[in-house]
N, C-alpha and C positions, 0 to 999 in steps of 0.2 A: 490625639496622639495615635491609639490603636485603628481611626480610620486612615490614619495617613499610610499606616504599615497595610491597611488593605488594597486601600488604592494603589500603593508598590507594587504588592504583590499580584494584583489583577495585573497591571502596566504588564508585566510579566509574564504572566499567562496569557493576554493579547500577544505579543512579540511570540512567545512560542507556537499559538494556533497561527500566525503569520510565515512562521518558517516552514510548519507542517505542510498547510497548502502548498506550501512551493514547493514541498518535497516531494507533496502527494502527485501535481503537477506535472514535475521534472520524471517522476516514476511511471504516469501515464504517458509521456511522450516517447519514451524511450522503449518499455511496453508497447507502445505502436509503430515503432521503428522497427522491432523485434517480427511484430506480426505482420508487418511488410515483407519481409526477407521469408516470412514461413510462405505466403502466399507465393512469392515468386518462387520458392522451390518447392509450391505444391505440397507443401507441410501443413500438416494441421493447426491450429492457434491452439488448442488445448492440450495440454499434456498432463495426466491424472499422475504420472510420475511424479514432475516435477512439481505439482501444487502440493504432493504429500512430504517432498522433501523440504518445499520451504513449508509449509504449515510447521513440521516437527522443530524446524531450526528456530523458528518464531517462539515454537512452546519453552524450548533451550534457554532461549537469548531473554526470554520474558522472566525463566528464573532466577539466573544468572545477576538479572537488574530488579529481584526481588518483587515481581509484578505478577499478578495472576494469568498462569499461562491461558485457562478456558477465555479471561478477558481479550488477550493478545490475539490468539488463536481468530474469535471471532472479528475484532477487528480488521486484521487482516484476511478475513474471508470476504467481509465487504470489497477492503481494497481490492482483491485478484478479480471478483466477481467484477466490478468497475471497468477493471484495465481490460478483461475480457470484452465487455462489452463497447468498450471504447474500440479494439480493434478492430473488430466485428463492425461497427460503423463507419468507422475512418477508409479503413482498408480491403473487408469483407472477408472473404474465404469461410472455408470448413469452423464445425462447433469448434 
């Protein structure tokens, strides 16, 4: 009985790390859409502003949903660090 509730709940934690990817995905393509239009207007791909405004709104939104913001924070330092270097590939231009 109690494996059956874990196998559920695994099912479910598969279907979540599934939507993630897609989400992480749909956030890198669109992050390199973004970093297209910088390059054609000679913009930089990096902006130290904006990673500090969403890093703070991550720390926000992570307590908000009761989560440790140092976890969130880091997590999505990977992700911006990603999508950077995804631009940076796909598309090139400035750091």
């Amino acid at each position: 009985m109690a494996d059956d509730k874990i196998e559920e709940l695994r099912r479910e934690i598969d279907e979540i790390n599934d939507i993630l990817l897609s989400l992480i995905a749909d956030r890198q393509e669109i992050s390199v859409a973004i970093g297209a239009i910088k390059v054609s207007r000679g913009l930089e791909l990096y902006s130290e502003e904006r990673e500090a405004e969403l890093l703070e709104k991550f720390r926000e939104d992570a307590l908000e949903r009761d989560l440790d913001p140092e976890y969130v924070e880091e997590l999505m330092r990977v992700v911006l660090e990603h999508s950077r270097a995804a631009q940076r590939r796909i598309v090139g231009g400035g750091s």
